[in-house]
VOBA-1610 file (N, C-alpha, C; in pm, whole numbers, padded with zeros to 5 digits, always signed):
BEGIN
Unk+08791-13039+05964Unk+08807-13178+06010Unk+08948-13202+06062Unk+09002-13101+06083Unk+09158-13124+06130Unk+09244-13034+06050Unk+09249-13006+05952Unk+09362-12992+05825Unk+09340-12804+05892Unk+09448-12804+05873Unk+09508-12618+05942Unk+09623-12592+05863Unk+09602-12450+05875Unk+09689-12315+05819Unk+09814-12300+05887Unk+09946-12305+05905Unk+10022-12194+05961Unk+10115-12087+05876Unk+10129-12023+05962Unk+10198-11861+05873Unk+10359-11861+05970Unk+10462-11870+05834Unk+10612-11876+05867Unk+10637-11735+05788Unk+10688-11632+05911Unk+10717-11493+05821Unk+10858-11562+05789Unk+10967-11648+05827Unk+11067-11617+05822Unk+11064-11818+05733Unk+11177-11862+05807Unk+11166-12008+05784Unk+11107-12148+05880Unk+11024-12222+05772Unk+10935-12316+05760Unk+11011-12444+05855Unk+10991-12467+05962Unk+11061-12574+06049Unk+10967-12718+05968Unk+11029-12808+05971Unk+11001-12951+05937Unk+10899-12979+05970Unk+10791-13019+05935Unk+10585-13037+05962Unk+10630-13195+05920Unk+10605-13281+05971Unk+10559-13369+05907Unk+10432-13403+05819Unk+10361-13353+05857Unk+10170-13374+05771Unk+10169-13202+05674Unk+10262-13176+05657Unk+10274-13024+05557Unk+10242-13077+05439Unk+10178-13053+05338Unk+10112-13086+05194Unk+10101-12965+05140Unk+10097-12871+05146Unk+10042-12729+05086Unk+10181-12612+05125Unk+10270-12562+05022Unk+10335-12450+05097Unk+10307-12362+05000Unk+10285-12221+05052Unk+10216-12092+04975Unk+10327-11960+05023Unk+10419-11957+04898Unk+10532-11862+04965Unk+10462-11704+04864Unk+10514-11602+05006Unk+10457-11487+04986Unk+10580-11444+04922Unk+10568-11299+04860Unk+10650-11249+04834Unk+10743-11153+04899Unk+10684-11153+05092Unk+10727-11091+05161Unk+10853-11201+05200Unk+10852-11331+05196Unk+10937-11424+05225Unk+10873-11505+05352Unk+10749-11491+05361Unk+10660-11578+05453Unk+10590-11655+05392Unk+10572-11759+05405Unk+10505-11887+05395Unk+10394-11965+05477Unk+10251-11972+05358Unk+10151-12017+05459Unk+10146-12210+05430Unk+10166-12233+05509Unk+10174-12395+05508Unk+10045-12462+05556Unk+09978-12570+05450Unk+09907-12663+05492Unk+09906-12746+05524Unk+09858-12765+05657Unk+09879-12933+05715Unk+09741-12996+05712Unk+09746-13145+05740Unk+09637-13213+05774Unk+09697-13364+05749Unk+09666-13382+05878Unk+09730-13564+05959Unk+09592-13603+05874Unk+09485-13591+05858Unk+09382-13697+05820Unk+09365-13718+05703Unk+09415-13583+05617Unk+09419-13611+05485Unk+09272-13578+05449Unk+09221-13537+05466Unk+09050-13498+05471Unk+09042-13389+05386Unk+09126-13300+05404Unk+09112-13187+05296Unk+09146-13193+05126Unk+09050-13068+05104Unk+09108-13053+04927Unk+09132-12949+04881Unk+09222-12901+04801Unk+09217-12756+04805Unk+09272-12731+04612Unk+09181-12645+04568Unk+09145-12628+04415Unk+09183-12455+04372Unk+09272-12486+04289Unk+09348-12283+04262Unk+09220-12292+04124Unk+09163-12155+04154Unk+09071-12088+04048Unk+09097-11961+04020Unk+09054-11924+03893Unk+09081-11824+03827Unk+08984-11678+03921Unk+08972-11575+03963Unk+08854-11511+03960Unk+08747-11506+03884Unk+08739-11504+03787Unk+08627-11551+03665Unk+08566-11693+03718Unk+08629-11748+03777Unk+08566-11878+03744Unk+08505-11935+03905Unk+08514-11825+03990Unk+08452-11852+04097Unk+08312-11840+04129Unk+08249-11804+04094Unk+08088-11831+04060Unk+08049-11932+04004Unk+08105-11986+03863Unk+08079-12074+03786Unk+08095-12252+03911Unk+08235-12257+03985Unk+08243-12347+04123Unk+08153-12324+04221Unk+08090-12250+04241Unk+08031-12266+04382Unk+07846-12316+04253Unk+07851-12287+04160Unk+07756-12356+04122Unk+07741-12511+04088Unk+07873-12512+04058Unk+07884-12653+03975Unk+07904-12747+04129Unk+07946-12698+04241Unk+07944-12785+04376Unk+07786-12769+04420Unk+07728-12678+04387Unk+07586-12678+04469Unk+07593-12620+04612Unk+07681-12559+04634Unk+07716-12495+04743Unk+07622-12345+04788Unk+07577-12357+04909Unk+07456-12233+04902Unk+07593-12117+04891Unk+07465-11969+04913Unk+07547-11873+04945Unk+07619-11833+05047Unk+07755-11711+05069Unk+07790-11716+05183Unk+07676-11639+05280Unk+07729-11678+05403Unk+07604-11633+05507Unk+07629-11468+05540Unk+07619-11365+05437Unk+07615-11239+05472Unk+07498-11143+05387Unk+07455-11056+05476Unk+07324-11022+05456Unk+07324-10952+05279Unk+07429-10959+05201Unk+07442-10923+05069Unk+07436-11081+04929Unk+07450-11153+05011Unk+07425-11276+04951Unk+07335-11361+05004Unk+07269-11367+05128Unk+07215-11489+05164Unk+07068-11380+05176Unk+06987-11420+05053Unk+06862-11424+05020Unk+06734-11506+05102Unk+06704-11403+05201Unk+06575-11523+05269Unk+06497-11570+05193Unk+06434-11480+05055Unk+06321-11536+05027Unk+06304-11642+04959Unk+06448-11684+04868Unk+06496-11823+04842Unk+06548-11899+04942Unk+06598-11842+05067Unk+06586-11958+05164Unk+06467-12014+05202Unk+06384-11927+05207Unk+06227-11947+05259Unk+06161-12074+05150Unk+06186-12049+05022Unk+06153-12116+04931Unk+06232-12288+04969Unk+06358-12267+04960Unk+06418-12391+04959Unk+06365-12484+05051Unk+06304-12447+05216Unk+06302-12482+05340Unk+06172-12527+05304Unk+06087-12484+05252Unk+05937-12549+05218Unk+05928-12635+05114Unk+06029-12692+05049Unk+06042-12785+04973Unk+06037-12913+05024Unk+06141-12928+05121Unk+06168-13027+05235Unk+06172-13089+05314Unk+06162-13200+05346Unk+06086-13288+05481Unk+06222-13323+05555Unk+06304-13262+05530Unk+06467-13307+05604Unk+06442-13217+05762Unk+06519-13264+05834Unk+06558-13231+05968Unk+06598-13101+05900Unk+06559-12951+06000Unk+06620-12834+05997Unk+06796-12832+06042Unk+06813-12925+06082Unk+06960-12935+06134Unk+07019-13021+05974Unk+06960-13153+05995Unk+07041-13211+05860Unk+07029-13083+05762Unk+06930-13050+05724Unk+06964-12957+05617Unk+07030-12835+05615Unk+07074-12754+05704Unk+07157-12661+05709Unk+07271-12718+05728Unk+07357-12841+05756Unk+07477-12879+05766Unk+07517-12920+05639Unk+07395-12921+05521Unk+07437-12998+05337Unk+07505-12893+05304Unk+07503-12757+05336Unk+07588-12631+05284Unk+07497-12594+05159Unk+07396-12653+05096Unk+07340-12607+04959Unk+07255-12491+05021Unk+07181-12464+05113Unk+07127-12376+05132Unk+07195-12253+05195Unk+07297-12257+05258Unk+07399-12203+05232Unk+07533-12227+05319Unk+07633-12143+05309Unk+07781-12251+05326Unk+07865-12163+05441Unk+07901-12312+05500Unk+07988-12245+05579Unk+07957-12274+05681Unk+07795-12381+05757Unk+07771-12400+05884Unk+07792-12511+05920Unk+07891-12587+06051Unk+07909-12661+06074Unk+07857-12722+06188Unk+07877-12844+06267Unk+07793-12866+06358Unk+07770-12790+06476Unk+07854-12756+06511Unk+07858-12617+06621Unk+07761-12504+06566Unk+07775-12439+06497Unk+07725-12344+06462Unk+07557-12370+06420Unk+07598-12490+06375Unk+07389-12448+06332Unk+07327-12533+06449Unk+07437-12584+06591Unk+07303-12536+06695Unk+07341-12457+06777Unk+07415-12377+06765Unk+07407-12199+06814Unk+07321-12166+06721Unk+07291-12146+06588Unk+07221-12092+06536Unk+07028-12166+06588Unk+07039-12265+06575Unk+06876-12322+06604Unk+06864-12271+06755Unk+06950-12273+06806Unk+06935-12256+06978Unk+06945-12079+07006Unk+06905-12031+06915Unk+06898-11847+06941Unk+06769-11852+06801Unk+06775-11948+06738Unk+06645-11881+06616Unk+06508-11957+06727Unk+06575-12026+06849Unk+06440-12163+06920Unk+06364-12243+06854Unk+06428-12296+06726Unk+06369-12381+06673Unk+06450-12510+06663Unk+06385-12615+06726Unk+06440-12754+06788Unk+06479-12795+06652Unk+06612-12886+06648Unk+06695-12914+06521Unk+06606-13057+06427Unk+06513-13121+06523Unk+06468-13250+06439Unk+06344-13183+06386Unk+06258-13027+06363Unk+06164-12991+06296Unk+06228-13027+06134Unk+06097-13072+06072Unk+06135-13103+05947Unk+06117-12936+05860Unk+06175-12890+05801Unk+06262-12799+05714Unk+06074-12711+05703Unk+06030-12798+05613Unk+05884-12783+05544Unk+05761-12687+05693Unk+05811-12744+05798Unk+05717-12707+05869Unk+05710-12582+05954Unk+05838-12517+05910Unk+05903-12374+05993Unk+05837-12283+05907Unk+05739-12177+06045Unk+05668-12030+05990Unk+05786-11922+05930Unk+05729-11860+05835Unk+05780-11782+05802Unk+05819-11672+05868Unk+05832-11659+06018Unk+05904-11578+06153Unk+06048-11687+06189Unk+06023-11843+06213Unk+06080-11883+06247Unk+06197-11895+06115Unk+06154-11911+06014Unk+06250-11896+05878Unk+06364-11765+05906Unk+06290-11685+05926Unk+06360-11564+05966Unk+06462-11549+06042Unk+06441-11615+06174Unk+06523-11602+06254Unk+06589-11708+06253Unk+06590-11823+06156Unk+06678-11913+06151Unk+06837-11849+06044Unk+06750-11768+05940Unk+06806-11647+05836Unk+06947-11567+05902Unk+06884-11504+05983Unk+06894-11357+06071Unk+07012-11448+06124Unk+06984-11549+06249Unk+07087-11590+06336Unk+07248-11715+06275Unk+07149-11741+06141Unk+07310-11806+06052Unk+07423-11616+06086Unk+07392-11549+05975Unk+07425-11414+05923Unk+07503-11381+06104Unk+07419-11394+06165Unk+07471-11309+06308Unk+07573-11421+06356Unk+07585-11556+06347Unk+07670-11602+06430Unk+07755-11661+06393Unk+07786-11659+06246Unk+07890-11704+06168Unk+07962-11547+06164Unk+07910-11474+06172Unk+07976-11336+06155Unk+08076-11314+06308Unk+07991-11351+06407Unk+08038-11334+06530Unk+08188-11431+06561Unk+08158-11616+06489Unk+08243-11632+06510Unk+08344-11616+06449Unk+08366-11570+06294Unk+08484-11496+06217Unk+08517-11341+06326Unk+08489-11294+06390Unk+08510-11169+06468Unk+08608-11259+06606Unk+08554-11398+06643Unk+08590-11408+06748Unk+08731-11524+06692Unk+08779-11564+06590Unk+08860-11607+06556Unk+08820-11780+06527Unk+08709-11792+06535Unk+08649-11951+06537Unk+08599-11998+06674Unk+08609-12138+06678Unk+08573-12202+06782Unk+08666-12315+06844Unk+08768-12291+06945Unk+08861-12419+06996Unk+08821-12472+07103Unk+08751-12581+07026Unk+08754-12644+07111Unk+08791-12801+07164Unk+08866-12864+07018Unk+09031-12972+07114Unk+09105-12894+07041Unk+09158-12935+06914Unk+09294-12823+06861Unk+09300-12741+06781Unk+09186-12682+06726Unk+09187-12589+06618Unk+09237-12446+06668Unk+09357-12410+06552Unk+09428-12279+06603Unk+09407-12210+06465Unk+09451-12100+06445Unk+09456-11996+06334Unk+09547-12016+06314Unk+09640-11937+06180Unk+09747-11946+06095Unk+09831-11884+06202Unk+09835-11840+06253Unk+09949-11811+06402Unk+09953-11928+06514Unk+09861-11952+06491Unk+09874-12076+06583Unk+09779-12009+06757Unk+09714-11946+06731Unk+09632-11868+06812Unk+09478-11948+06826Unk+09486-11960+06958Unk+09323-12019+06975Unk+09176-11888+06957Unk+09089-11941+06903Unk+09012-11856+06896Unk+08899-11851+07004Unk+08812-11769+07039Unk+08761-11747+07135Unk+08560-11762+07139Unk+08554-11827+06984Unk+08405-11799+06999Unk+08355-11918+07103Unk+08417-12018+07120Unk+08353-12176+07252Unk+08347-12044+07394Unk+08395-11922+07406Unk+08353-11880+07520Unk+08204-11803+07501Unk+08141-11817+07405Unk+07994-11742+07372Unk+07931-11876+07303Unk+07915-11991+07323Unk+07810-12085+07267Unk+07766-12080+07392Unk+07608-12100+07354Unk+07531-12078+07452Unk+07480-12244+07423Unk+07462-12338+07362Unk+07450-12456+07384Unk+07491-12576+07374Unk+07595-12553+07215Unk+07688-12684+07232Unk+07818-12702+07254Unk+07858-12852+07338Unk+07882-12865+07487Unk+07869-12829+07569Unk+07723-12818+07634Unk+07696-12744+07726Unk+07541-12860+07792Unk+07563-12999+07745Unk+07475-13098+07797Unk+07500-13086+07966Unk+07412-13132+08044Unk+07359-13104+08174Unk+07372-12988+08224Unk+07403-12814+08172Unk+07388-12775+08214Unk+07245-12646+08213Unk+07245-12552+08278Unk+07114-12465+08238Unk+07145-12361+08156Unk+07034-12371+08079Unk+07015-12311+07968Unk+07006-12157+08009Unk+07097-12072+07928Unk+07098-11907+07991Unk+07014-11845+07942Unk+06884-11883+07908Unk+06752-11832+07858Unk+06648-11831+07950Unk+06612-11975+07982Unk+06531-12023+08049Unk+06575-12147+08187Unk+06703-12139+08179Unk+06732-12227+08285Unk+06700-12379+08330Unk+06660-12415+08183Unk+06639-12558+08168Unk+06748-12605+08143Unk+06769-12766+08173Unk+06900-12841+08153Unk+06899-12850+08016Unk+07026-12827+07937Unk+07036-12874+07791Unk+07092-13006+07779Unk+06971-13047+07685Unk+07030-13205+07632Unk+07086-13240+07503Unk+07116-13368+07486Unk+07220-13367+07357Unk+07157-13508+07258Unk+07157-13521+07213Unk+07121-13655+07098Unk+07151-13666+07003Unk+07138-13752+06903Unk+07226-13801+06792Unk+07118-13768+06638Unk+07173-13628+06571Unk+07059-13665+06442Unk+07131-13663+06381Unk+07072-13759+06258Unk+07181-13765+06135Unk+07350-13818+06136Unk+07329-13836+06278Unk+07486-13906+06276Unk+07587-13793+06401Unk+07506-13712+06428Unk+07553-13581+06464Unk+07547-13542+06608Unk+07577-13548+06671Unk+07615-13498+06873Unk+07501-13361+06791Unk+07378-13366+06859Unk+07275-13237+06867Unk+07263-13188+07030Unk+07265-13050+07046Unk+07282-12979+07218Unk+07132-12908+07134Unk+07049-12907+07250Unk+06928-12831+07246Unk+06871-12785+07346Unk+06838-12695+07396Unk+06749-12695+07526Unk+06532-12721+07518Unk+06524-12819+07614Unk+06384-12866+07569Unk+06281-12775+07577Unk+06315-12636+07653Unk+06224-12574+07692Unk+06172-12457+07585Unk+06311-12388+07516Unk+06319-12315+07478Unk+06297-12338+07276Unk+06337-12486+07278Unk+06315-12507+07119Unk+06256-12644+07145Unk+06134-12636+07149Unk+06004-12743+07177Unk+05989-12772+07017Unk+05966-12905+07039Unk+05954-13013+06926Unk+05804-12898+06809Unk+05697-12911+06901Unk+05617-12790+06839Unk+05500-12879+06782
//
């Protein structure tokens, strides 16, 4: 939501919105900022990091050693929520934000207002498959900048040059060459293409 990392190998110039300083023992310093104040940040023991991600309700991370389809499969048939609202709660699992879970719906082709309950167990799959593949892709590609988010160097990252649908309203879809449109679920700017992830 704003709040960023930077990395001072040497010395820390004046931040105004700095809240967080994390000095290494190399004599570099990772500094936290955030103008909005939106962030929170909690020191845990190793022992006690399992015991937090339970007590938040936080799903698993999205890698093919933790993120269990067949309890995703389970969770998703519980539910009458939007496939989009519900992959953005993080309980099913963590780490997808609005960008990403419609790159992810917009490569699994399943339109973001299907309710959770009503996705085949193929389309479960590839909703599975394409979290795992494109959260992976964008940690490879350094994130997504697209107004100011930089890395702890202050380096833009490069995954907004591989979304294939959001921000990408009026233009054609690199699948099928339909115009992608955009609408509001849950409160949320949704990019979909109509052709390719049909209501159903």
């Amino acid at each position: 939501m704003e709040g960023k990392y930077f990395y001072y190998p040497d010395q820390v110039p004046e931040r105004k919105h700095a809240h967080v300083f994390i000095e290494f023992e190399d004599g570099g310093t990772l500094v936290y900022e955030d103008v909005r104040k939106f962030g929170t940040m909690e020191l845990l023991a190793p022992g006690l990091l399992e015991a937090y991600f339970v007590s938040k309700k936080l799903g698993p991370e999205p890698r093919e050693q933790d993120f269990d389809l067949q309890s995703f499969q389970t969770a998703l048939a519980k539910s009458k929520k939007p496939i989009k609202s519900h992959l953005l709660d993080q309980t099913l699992v963590a780490g997808l934000g609005n960008i990403y879970v419609d790159e992810v719906l917009w490569r699994a082709q399943v339109h973001p207002a299907r309710s959770s309950q009503t996705l085949t167990a193929e389309e479960t799959k590839a909703i599975h498959d394409q979290t795992i593949a494109v959260l992976g892709q964008a940690v490879e590609k350094g994130g997504s900048t697209i107004r100011t988010y930089t890395n702890a160097f202050g380096e833009d990252g490069t995954m907004q040059d591989f979304h294939q649908v959001y921000d990408k309203t009026g233009q054609a879809c690199s699948r099928c060459g339909t115009i992608i449109e955009k609408f509001q679920l849950g409160g949320r700017g949704t990019h979909f293409c109509p052709q390719c992830q049909r209501r159903g």
